[in-house]
C-alpha positions as a Markdown table, in Angstrom:
| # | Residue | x | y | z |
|---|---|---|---|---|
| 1 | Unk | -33.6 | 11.5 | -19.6 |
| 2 | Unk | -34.7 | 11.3 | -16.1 |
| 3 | Unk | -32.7 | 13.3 | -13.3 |
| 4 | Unk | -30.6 | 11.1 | -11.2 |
| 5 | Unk | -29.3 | 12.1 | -7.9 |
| 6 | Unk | -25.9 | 10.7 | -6.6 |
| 7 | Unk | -26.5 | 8.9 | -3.3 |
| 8 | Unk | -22.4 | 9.5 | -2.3 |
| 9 | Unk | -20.9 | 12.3 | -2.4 |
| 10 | Unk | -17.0 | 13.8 | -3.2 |
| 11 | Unk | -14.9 | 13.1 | -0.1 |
| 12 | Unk | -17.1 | 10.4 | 0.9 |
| 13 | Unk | -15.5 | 6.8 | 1.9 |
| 14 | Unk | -17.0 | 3.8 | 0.4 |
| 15 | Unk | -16.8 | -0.1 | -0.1 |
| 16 | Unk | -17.6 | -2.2 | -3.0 |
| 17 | Unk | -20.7 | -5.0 | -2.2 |
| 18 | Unk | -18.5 | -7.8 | -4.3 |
| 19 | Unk | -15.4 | -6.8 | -4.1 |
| 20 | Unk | -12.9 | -6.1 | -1.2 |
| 21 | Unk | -12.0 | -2.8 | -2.2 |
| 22 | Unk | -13.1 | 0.6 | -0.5 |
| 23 | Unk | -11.4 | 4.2 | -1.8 |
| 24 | Unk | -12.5 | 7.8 | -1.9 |
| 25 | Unk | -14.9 | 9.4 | -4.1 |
| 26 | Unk | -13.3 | 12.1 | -6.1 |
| 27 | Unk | -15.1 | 12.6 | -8.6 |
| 28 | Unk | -18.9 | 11.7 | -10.0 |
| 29 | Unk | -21.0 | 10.9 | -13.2 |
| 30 | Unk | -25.0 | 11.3 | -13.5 |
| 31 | Unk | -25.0 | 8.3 | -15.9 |
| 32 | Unk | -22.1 | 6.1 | -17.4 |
| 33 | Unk | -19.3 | 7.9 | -18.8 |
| 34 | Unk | -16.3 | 5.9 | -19.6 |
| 35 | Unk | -15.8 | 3.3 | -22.8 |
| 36 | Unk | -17.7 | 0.6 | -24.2 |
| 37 | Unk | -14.3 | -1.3 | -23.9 |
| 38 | Unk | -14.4 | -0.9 | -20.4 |
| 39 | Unk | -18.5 | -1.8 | -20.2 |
| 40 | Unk | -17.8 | -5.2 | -22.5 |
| 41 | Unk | -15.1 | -6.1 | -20.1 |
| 42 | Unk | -17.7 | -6.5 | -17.4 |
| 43 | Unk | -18.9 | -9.9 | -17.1 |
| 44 | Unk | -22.4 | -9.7 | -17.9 |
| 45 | Unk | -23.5 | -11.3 | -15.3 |
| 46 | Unk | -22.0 | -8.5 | -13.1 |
| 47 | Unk | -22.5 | -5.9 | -15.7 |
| 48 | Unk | -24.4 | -2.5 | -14.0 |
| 49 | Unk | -27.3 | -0.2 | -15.2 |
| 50 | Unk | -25.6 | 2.4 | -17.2 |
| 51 | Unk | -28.4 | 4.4 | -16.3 |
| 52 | Unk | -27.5 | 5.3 | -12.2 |
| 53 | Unk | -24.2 | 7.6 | -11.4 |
| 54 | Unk | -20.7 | 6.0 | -11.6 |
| 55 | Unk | -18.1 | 7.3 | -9.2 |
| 56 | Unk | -14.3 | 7.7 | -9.4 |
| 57 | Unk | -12.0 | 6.7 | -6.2 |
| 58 | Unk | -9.6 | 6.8 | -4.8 |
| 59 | Unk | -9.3 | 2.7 | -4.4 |
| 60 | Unk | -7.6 | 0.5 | -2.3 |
| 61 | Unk | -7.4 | -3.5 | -1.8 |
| 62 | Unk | -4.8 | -5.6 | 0.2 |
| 63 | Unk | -2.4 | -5.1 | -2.4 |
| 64 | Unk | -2.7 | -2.0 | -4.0 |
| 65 | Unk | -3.8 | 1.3 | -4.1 |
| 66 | Unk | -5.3 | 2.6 | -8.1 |
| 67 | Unk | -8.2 | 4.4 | -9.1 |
| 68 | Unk | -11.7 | 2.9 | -9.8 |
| 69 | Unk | -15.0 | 3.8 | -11.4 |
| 70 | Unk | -18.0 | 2.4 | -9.8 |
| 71 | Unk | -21.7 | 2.0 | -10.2 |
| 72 | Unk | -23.7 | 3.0 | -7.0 |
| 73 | Unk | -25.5 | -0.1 | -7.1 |
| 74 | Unk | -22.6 | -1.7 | -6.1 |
| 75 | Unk | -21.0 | 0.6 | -3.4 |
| 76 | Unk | -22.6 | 1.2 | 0.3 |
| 77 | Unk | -21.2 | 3.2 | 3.4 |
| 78 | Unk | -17.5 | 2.3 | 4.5 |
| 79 | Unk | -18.0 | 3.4 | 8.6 |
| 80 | Unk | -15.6 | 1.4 | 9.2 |
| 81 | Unk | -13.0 | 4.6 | 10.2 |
| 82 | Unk | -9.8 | 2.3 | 9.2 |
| 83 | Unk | -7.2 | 5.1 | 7.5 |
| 84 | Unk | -6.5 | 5.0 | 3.9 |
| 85 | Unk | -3.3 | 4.4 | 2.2 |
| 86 | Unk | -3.9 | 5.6 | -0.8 |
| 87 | Unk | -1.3 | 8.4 | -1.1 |
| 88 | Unk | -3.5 | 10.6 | -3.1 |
| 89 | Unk | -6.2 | 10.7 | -0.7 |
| 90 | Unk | -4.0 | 12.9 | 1.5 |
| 91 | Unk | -3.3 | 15.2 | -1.7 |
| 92 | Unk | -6.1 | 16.1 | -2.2 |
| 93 | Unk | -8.3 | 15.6 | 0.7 |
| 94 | Unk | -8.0 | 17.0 | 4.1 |
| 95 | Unk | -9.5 | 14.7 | 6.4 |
| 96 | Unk | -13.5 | 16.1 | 8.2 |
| 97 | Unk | -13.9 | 15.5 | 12.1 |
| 98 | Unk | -16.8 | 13.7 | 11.6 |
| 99 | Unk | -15.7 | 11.2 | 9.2 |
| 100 | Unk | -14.6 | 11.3 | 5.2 |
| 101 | Unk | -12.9 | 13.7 | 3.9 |
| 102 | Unk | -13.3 | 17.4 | 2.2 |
| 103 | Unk | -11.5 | 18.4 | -0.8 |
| 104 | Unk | -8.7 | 20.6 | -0.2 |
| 105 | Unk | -8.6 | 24.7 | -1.2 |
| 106 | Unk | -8.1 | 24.8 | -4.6 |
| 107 | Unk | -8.6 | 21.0 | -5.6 |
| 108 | Unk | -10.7 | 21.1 | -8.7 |
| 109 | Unk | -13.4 | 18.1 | -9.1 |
């Protein structure tokens, strides 16, 4: 297995490239770690690499406000500096003065 190294990191905001959704990473997976369910409901036209790091976030769209996991290949840079809604962003993240977000005392990841 080769070593993979995550290109974002926890507290970090993102977007997705085909989807208009953006959230906070919280939490982060070498290689593919959730159900084949989940894979096989994937399009395979769309369907990712297991074989990169997925990330959980803290997610966001027009509508909502949920959890995601994401491959990197499909996530980039959100520079953007809109706020976040998402109400957990706030409980567990304490905002950094440069940008993203650091996870606060205690917050276990």
């Amino acid at each position: 297995m080769k070593q993979r190294t995550a290109k974002f990191n926890i507290g970090e905001v993102v977007r997705h490239k085909l989807f208009p959704f953006r959230g906070v990473v919280f939490d982060v997976d070498p290689e593919f770690a959730n159900s084949e369910e989940w894979w096989n409901a994937i399009p395979a036209e769309v369907r990712p690499d297991k074989d990169q790091p997925f990330y959980h976030l803290l997610a966001e769209n027009d509508e909502s406000e949920y959890v995601a996991y994401v491959s990197e290949q499909n996530l980039e840079s959100d520079d953007s500096g809109l706020p976040l809604r998402n109400p957990n962003v706030a409980r567990f993240f304490d905002p950094r003065p440069a940008g993203g977000f650091q996870p606060k005392a205690g917050f276990a990841n």
